[in-house]
SEFIDO-736581 format. One record per residue: x, y, z of N, C-alpha, C, CB in turn; residue in three letters. Coordinates in steps of 0.02 Angstrom, whole numbers, plus 32768, in hexadecimal, padded with zeros to 4 digits. Each point is the difference from the previous one (the first is absolute). Glycine has a CB too. Layout:
BEGIN
<<X Y Z> <X Y Z> <X Y Z> <X Y Z> 'ALA'>
...
//
This chain:
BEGIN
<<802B 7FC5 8000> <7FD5 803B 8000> <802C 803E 8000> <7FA4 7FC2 803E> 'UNK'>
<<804F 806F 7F90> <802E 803E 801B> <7FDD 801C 802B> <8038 8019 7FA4> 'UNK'>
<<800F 7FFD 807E> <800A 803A 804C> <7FC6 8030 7FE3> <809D 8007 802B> 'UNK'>
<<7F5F 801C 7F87> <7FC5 8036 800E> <7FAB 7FF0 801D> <804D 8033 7F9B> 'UNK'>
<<7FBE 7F9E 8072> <7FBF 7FEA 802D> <7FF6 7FD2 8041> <7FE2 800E 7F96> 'UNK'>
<<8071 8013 807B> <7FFA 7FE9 8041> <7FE6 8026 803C> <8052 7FC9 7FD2> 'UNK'>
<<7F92 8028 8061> <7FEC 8042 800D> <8037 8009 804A> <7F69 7FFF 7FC3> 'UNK'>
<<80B8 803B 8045> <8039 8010 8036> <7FCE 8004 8043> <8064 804E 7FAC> 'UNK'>
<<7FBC 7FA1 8086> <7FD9 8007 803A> <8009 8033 8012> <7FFD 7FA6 801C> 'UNK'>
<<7FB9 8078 8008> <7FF7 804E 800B> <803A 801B 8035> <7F76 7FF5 7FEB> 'UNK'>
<<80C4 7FEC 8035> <8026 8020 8029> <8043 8010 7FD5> <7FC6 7FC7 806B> 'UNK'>
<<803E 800E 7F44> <802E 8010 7FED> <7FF9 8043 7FE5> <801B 7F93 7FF9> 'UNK'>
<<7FB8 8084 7FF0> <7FF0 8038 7FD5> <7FFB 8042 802F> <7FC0 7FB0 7FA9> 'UNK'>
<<8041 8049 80A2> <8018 803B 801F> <8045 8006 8001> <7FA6 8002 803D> 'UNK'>
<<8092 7FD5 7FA0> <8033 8010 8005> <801C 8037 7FCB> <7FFD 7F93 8039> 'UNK'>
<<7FDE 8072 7FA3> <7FF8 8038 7FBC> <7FF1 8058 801C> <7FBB 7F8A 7FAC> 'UNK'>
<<8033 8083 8085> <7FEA 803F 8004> <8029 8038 7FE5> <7FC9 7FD2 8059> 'UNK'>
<<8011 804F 7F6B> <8028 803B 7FDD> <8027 8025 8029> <7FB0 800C 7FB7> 'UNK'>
<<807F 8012 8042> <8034 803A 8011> <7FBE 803D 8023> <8078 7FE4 7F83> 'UNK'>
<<7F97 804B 80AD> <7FDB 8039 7FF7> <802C 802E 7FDA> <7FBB 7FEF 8066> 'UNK'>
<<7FF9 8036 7F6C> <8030 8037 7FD2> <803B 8031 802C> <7F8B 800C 7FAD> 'UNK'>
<<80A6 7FF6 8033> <803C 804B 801A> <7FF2 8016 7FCD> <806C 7FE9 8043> 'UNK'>
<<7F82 806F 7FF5> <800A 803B 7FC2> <8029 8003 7FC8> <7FE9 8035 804E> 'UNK'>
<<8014 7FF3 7F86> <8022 8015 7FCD> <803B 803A 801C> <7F8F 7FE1 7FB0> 'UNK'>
<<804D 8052 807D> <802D 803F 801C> <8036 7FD9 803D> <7F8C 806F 7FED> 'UNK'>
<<8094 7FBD 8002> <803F 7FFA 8032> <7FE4 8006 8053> <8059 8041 7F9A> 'UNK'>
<<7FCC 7F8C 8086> <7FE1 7FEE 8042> <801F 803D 803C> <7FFB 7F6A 7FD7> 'UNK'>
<<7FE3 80CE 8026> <802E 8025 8026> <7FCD 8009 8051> <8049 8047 7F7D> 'UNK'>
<<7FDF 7FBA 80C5> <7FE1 8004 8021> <801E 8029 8033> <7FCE 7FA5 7FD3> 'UNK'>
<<8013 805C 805F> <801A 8034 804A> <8032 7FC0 801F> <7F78 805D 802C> 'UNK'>
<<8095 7FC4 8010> <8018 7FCC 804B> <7FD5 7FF2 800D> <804D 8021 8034> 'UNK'>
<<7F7B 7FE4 7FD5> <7FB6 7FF1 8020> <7FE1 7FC2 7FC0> <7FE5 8099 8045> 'UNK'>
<<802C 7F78 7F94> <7FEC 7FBC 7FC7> <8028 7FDD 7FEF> <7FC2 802D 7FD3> 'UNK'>
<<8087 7FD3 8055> <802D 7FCC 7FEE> <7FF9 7FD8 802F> <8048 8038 7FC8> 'UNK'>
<<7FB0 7FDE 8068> <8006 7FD3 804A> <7FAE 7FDA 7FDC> <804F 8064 808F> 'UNK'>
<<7F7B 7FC5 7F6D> <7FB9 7FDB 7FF1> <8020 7FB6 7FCE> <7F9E 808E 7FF8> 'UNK'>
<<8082 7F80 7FE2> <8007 7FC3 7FD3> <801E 7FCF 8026> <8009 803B 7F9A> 'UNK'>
<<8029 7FE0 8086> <802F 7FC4 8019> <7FD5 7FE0 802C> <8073 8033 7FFA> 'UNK'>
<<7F66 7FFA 803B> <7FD5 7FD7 8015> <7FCE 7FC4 7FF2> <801F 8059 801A> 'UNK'>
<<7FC9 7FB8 7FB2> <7FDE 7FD2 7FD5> <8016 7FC6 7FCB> <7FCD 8060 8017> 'UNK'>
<<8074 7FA5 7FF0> <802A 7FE2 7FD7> <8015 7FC0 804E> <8032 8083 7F89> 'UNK'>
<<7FD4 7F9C 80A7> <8014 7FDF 8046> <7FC7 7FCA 8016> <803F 8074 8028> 'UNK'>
<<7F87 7FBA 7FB5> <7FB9 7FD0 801D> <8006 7FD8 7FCA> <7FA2 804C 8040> 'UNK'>
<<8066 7FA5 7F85> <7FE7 7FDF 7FC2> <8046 7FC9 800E> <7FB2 8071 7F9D> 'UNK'>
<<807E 7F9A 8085> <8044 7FD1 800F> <7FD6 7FCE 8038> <807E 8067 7FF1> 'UNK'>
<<7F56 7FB1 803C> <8001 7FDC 8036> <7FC0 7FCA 7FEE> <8039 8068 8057> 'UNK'>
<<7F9F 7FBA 7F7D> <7FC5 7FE0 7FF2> <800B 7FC6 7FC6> <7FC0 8071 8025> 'UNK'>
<<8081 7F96 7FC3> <800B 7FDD 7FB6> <8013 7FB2 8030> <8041 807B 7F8F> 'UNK'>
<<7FEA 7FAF 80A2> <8017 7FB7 8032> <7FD8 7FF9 802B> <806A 8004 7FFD> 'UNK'>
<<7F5D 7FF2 801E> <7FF0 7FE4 801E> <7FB8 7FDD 7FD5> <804D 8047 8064> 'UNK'>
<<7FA5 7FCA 7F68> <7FE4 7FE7 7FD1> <8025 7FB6 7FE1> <7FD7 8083 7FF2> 'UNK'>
<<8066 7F81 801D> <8026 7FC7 7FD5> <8000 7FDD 804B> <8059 8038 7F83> 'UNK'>
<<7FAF 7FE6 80A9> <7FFD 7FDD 8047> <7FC5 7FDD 801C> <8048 8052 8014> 'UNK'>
<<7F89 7FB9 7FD8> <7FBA 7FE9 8016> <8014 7FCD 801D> <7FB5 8024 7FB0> 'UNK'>
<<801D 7FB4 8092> <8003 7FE1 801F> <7FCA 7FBC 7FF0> <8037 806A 8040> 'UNK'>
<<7FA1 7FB0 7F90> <7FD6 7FC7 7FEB> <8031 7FEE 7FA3> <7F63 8036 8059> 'UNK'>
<<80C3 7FDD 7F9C> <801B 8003 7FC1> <7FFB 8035 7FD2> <7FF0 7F9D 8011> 'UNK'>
<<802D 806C 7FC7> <801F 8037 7FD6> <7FA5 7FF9 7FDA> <80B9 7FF0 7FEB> 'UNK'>
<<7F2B 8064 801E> <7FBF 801D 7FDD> <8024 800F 7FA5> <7FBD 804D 8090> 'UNK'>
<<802A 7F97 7F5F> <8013 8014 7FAD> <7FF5 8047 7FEB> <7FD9 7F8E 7FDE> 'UNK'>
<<8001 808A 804C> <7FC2 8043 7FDE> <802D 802B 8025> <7F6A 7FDC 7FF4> 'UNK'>
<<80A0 801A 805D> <801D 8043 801B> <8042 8006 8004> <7FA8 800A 803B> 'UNK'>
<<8094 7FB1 7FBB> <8022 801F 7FDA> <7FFC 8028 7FBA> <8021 7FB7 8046> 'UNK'>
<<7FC7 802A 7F91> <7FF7 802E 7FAE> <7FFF 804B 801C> <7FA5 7FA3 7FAF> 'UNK'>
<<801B 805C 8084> <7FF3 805A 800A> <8045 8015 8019> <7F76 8006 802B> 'UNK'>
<<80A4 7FE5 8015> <802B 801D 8016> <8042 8008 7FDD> <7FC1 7FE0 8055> 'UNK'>
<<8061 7FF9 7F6C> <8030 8004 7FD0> <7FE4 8042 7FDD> <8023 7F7B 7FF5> 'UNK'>
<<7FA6 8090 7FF4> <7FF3 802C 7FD1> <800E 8042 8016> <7FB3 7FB9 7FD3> 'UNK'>
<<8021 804F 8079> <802A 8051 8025> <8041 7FF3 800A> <7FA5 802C 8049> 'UNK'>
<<807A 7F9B 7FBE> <8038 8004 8017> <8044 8023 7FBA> <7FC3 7F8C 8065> 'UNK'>
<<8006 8054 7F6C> <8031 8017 7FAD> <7FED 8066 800C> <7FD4 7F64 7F80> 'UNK'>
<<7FE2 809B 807D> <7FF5 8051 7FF9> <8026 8027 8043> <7F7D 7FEC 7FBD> 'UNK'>
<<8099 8008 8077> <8015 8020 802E> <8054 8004 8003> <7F8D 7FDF 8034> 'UNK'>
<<8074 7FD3 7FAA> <8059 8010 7FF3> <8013 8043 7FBB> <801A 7F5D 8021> 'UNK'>
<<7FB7 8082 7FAD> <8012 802F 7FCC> <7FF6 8043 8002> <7FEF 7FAE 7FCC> 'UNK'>
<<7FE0 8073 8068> <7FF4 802E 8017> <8043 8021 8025> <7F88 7FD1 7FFC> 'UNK'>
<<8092 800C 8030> <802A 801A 8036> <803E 8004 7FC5> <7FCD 7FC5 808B> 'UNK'>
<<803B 7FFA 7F4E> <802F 8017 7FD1> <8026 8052 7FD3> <7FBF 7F8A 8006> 'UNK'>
<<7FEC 8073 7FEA> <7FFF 8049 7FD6> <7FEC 8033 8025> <7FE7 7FD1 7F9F> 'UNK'>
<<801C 802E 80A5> <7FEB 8036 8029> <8036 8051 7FF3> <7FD0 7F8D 8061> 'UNK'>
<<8025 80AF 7F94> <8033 8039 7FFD> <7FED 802D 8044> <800D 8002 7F6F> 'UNK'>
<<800A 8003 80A9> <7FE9 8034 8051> <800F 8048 7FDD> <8035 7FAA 8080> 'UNK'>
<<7F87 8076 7F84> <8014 8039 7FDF> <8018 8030 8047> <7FA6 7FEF 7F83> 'UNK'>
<<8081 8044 8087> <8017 8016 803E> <7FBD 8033 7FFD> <8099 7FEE 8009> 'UNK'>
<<7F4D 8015 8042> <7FE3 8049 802A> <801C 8042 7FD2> <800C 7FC6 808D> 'UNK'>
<<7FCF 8066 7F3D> <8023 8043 7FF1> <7FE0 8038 8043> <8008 7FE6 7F61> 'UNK'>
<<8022 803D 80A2> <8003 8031 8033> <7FDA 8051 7FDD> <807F 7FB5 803B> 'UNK'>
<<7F79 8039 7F8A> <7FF7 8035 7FC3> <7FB8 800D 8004> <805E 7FD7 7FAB> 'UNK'>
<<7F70 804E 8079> <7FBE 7FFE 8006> <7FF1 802F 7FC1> <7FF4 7FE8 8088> 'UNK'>
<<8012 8023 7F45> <7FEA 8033 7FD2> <7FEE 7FF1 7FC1> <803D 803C 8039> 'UNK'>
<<7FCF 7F77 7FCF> <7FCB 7FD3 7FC6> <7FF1 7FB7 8018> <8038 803D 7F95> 'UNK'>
<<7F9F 7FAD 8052> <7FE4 7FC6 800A> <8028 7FB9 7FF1> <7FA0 804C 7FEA> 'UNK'>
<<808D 7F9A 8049> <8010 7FC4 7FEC> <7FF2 7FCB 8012> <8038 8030 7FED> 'UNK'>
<<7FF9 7F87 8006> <7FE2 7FC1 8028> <8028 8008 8038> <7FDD 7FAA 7FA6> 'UNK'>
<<7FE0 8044 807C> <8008 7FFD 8052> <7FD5 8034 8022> <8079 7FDB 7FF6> 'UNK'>
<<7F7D 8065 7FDC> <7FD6 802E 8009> <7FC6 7FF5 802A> <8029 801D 7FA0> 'UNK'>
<<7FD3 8012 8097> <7FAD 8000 7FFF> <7FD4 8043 8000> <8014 7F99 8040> 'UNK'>
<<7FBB 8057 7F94> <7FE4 8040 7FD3> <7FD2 800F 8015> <801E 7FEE 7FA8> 'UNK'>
<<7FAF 803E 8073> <7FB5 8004 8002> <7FEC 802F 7FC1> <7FF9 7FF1 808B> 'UNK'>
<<7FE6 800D 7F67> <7FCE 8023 7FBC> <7FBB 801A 8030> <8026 7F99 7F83> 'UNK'>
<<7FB5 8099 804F> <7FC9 801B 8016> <7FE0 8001 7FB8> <8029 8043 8072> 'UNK'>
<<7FA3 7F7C 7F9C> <7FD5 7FF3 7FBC> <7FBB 8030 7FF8> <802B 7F7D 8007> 'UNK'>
<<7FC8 809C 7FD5> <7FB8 8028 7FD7> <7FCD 8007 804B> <7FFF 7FB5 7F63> 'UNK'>
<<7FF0 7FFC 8099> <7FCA 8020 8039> <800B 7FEB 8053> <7FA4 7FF7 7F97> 'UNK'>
<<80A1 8028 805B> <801E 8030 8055> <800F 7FC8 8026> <7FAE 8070 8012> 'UNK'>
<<804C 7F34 7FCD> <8031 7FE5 8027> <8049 8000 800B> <7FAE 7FD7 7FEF> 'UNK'>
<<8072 8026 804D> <8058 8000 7FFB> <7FFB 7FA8 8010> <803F 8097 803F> 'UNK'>
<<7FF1 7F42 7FA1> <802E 7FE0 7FF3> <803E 7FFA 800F> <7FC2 8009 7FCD> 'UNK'>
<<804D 7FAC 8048> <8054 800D 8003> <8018 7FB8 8007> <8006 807D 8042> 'UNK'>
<<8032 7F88 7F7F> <8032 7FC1 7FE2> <8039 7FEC 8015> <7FDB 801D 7FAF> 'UNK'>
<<804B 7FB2 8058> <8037 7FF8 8001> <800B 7FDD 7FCE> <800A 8010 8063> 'UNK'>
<<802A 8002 7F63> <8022 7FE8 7FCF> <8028 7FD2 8008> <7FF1 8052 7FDE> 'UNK'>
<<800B 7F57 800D> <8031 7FDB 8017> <7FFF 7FC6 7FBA> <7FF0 801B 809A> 'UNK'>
<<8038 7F9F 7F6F> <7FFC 7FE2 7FDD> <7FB9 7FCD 7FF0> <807A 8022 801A> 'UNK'>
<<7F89 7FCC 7FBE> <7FC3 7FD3 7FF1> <7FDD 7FD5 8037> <8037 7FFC 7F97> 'UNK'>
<<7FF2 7FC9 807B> <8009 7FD3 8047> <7FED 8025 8039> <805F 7FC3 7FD7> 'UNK'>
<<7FB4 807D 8033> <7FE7 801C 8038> <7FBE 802E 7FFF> <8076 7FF4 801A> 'UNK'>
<<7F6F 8012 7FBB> <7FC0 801D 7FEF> <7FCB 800A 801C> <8023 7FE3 7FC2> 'UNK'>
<<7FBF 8036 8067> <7FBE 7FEC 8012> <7FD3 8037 7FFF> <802A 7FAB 8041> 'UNK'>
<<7FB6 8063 7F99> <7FC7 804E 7FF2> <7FD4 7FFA 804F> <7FDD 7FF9 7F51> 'UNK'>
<<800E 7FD9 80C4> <7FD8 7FF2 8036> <8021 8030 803D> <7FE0 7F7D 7FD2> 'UNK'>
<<8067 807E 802B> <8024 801B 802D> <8029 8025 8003> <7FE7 7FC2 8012> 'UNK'>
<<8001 8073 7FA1> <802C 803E 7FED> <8034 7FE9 7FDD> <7FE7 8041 805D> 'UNK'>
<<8033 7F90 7F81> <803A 7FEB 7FE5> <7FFA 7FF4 7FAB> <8019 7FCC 807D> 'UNK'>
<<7FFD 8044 7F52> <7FFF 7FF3 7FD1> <801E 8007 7FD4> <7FC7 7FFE 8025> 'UNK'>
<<804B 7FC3 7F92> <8034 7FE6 7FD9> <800E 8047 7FED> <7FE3 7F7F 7FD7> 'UNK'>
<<8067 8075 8018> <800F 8034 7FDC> <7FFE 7FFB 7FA7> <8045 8015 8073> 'UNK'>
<<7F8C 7FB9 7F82> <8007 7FFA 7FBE> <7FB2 8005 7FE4> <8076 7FB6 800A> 'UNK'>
<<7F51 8055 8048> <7FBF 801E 7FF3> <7FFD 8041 7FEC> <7FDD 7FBB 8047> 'UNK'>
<<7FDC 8055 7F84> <7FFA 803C 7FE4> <8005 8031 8023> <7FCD 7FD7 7FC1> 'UNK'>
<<8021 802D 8083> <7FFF 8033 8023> <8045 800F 800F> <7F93 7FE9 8024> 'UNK'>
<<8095 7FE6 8008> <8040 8016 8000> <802F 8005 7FC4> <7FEC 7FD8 8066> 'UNK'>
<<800E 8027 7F63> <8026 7FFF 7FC6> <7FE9 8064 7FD0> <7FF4 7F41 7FFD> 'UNK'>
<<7FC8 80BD 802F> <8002 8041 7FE5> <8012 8045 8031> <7FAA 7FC2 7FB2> 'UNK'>
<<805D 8025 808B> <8016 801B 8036> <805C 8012 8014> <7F84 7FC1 8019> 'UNK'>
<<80A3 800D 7FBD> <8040 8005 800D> <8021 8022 7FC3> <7FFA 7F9B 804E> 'UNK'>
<<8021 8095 7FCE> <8045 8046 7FF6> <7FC1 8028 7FF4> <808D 7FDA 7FB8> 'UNK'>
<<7F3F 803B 806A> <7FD4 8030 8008> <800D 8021 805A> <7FA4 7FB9 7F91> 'UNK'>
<<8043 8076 805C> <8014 8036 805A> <7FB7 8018 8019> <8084 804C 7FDA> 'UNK'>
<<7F99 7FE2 804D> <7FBB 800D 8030> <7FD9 8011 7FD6> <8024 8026 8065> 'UNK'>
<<7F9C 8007 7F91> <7FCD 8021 7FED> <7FE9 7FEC 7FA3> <8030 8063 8070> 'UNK'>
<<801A 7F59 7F7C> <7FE6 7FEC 7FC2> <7FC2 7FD0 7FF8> <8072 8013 7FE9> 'UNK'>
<<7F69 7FED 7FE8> <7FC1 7FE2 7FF6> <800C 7FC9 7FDF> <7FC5 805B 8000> 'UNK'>
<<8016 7F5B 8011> <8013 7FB0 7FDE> <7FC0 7FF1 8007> <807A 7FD2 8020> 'UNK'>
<<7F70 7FFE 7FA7> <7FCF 7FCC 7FDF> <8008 7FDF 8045> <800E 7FF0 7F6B> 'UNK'>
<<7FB6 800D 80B2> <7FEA 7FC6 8044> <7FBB 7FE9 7FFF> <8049 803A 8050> 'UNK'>
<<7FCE 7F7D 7F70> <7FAE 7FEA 7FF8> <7FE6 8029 7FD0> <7FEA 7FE1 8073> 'UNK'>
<<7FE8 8024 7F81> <7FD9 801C 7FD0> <7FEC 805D 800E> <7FCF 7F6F 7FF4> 'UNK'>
<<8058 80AB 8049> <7FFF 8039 8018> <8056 801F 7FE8> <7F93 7FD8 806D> 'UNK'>
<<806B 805E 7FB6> <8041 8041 8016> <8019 7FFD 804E> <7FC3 805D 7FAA> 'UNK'>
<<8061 7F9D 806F> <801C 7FFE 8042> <8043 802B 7FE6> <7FCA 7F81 803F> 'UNK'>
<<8047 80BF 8019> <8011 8005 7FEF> <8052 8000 802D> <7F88 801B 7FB7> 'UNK'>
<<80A0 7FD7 8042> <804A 7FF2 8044> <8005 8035 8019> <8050 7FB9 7FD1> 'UNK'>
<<7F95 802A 8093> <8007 8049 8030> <8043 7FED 802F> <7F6C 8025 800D> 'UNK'>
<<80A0 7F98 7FEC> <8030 7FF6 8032> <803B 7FD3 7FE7> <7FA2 800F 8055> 'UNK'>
<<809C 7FF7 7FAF> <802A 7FC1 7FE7> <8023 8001 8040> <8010 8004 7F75> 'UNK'>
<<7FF7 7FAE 80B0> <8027 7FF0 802F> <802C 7FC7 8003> <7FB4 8038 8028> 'UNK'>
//
């Protein structure tokens, strides 16, 4: 009989789990997002082994998962660039943090960092999002596309 109708048992086929995508842009980040990776790179080390460690026998599935962060967190930390703290408050860079004053009189406020460390939920965001991409080498009182509105930079810190 050919193999193309054999059918693989469902634990072999979690050993396949795709790569997660890496950006295209250059991986640039703070001290605050280098340490974040390594961290996560530390958890995805401990979880890869004790996944292969299991005590009832090696899980097919949660190793697969745990190799796969373990590839995206190495290759991550790999290409990590620490961009340094600028001391230069008179334009918008990475690491920046910006507030804007949008149209209808909300203030806002960003911190510019790398991708990995991102979180809009908690004021943080890519530097390769529209907002921060139209915000950087702009200064105080200049006006940037935020969303489908005008905002306009009251603060760079």
């Amino acid at each position: 009989m050919s193999r193309a109708f054999v059918r693989e048992d469902d634990a072999g086929s979690a050993d396949a789990l795709p790569d997660r995508p890496i950006s295209e842009h250059p991986n640039l980040v703070t001290e605050a997002g280098l340490a974040q990776i390594e961290a996560a790179l530390a958890q995805a080390k401990a979880t890869h082994t004790r996944a292969q460690a299991a005590s009832d026998g090696p899980d097919r599935s949660s190793i697969a998962a745990a190799a796969r962060e373990l590839r995206y967190w190495s290759a991550r930390r790999a290409s990590a660039q620490v961009v340094p703290a600028s001391e230069d408050r008179t334009e918008v860079r990475f690491g920046a943090t910006v507030t804007i004053l949008r149209n209808d009189g909300r203030e806002q406020t960003f911190r510019i960092v790398g991708e990995d460390e991102a979180d809009p939920a908690k004021g943080s965001i890519s530097y390769v999002s529209p907002l921060a991409r139209a915000m950087l080498g702009k200064a105080v009182g200049d006006v940037v596309r935020a969303g489908s509105d005008d905002a306009e930079i009251i603060s760079i810190v």
